[in-house]
N, C-alpha and C positions, 0 to 999 in steps of 0.2 A: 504494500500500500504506500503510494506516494504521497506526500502533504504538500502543496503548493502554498507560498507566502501572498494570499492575493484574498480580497474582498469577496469576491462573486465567477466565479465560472466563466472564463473568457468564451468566446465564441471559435475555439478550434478542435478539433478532432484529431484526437488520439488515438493510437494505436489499441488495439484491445489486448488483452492477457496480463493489463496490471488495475487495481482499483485506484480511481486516484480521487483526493478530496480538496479543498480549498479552503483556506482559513487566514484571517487579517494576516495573523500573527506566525504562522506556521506551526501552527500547534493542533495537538489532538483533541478537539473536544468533546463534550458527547457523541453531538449531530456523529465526529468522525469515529468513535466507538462503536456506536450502533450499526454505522457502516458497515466495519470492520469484522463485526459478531455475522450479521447478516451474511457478506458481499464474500468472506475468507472463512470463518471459523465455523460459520455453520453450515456452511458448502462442501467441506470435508469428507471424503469419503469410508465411509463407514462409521462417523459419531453419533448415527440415531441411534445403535447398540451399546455402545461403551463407555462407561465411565472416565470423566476424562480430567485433569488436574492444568489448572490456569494460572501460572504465578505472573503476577503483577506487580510493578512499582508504583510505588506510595502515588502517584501522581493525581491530582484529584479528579480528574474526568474518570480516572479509571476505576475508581471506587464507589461513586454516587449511588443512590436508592434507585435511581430509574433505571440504573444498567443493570440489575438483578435479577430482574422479570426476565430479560433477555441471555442470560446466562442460566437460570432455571429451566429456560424449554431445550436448551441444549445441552441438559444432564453433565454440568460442570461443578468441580470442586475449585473454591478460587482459594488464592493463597497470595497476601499481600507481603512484597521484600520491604523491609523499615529502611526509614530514609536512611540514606546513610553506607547501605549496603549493596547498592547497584554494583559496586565495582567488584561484587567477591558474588554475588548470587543470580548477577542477571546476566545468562548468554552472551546477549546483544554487546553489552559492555565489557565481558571478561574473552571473549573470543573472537567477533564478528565487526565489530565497530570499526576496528582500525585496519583490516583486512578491506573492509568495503571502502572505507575513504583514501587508503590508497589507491583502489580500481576507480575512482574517482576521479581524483587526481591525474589521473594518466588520461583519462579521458579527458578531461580539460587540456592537456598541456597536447590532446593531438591534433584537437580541434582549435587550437591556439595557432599549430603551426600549420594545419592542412584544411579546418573548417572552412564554410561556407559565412563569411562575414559581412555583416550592412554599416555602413558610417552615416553619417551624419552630416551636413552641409559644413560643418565647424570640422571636421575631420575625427569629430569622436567615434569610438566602436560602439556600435549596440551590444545588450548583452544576449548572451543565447538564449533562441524562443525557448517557448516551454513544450513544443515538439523535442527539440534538440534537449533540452535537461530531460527527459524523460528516458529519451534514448540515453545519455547518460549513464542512469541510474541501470537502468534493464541490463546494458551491458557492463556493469561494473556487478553488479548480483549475480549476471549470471556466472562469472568467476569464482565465486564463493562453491566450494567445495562443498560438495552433501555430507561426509564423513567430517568436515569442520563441523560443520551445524551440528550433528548427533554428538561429535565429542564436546562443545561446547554445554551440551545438558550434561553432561556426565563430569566438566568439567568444574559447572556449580554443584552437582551432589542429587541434581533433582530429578532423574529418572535412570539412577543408577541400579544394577542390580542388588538384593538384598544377602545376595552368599556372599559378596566381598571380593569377588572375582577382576571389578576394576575400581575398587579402590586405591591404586595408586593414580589413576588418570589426570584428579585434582592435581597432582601434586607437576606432574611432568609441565615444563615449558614449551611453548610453539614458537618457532622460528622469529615470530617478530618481536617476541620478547626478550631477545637478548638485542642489548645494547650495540654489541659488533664483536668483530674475530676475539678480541682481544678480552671483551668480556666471557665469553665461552670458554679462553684459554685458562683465564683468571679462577675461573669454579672447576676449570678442571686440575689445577695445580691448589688446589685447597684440601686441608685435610678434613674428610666430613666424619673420622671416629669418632662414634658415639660412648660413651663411661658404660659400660656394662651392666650395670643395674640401669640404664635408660633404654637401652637395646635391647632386652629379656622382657622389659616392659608390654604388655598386651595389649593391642590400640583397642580391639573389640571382645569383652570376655563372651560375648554368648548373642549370638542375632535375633532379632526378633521372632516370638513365637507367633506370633500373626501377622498377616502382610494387608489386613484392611485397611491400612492407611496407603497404602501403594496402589495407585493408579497406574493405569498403560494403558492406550500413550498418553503419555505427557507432549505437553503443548507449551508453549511460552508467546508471549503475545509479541508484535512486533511493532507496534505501535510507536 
């Protein structure tokens, strides 16, 4: 789903295969929630069977009383991340964020050098329509790997499996998170021994005897 930063719905035609909404500020509001419920989450295929788990950031459109009704007909468990916690429990933030604005980025800087550009009688550049930002965005997404995406849930903890099988997932780094050659060098010439009464230590004494609280699939909003 795309957010345009514009008042009212200009008069052009887009491409189909993305939702897109419009708002002053470029923000999600309801109006663009409910969209979203409708247009994406309840489009899904196979969610009129299964139980499904919704985590959310604290943001206030995404919480309201009238968005309920609309998460009710679509047999959703929601789960709100506290402020504060975006950056260790939401997907978007911990895995996907900066992958996507780099694809971004590239697309700017090729359409800098190869686009299709309008000036101005003063010799100013237009900026790109919102045909071109859309394309953009489509092809910078669609670079984002599908095995990114699933290990990014697994990477906050929230549709990990319950035997323990990829509990180290959390812990492992992705390629953009090393600072450069020399920081990879730097952690690998470090000593990581642990004191042996810390290493004997049990991270999990015993898994849960019920899995009612486990949902599958898990979904995360992308809003």
């Amino acid at each position: 789903m795309i957010i345009f930063k514009r008042r009212r719905r200009p008069d052009v035609k887009l491409p189909r295969g993305v939702v897109v909404h419009f708002h002053r500020n470029g923000w999600v509001d309801e109006d663009g929630v409910r969209l979203w419920i409708d247009s994406i989450w309840g489009k899904r295929s196979g969610h009129v069977n299964n139980e499904n788990l919704l985590v959310r950031d604290a943001f206030r459109s995404h919480t309201t009383e009238s968005i309920k009704p609309h998460l009710k007909e679509c047999k959703v468990q929601t789960v709100v991340i506290p402020g504060g916690l975006a950056s260790v429990l939401q997907p978007l933030d911990v895995s996907l964020n900066k992958p996507l604005k780099d694809h971004l980025h590239e697309e700017w800087n090729q359409w800098m050098k190869n686009g299709h550009k309008l000036y101005t009688r003063s010799g100013y550049m237009w900026p790109p329509t919102l045909e071109t930002l859309y394309q953009f965005v489509v092809t910078a997404w669609s670079k984002i790997k599908v095995e990114t995406i699933i290990k990014s849930f697994k990477k906050c903890c929230i549709s990990n499996m319950v035997d323990g099988t990829v509990d180290d997932v959390p812990w492992e780094r992705e390629a953009h998170e090393l600072d450069s050659d020399s920081s990879m060098e730097q952690l690998a010439g470090e000593d990581h021994t642990f004191p042996q009464d810390v290493a004997d230590l049990p991270i999990l004494e015993k898994l849960p005897e019920s899995s009612s609280e486990v949902f599958s699939p898990c979904y995360h909003s992308t809003t």
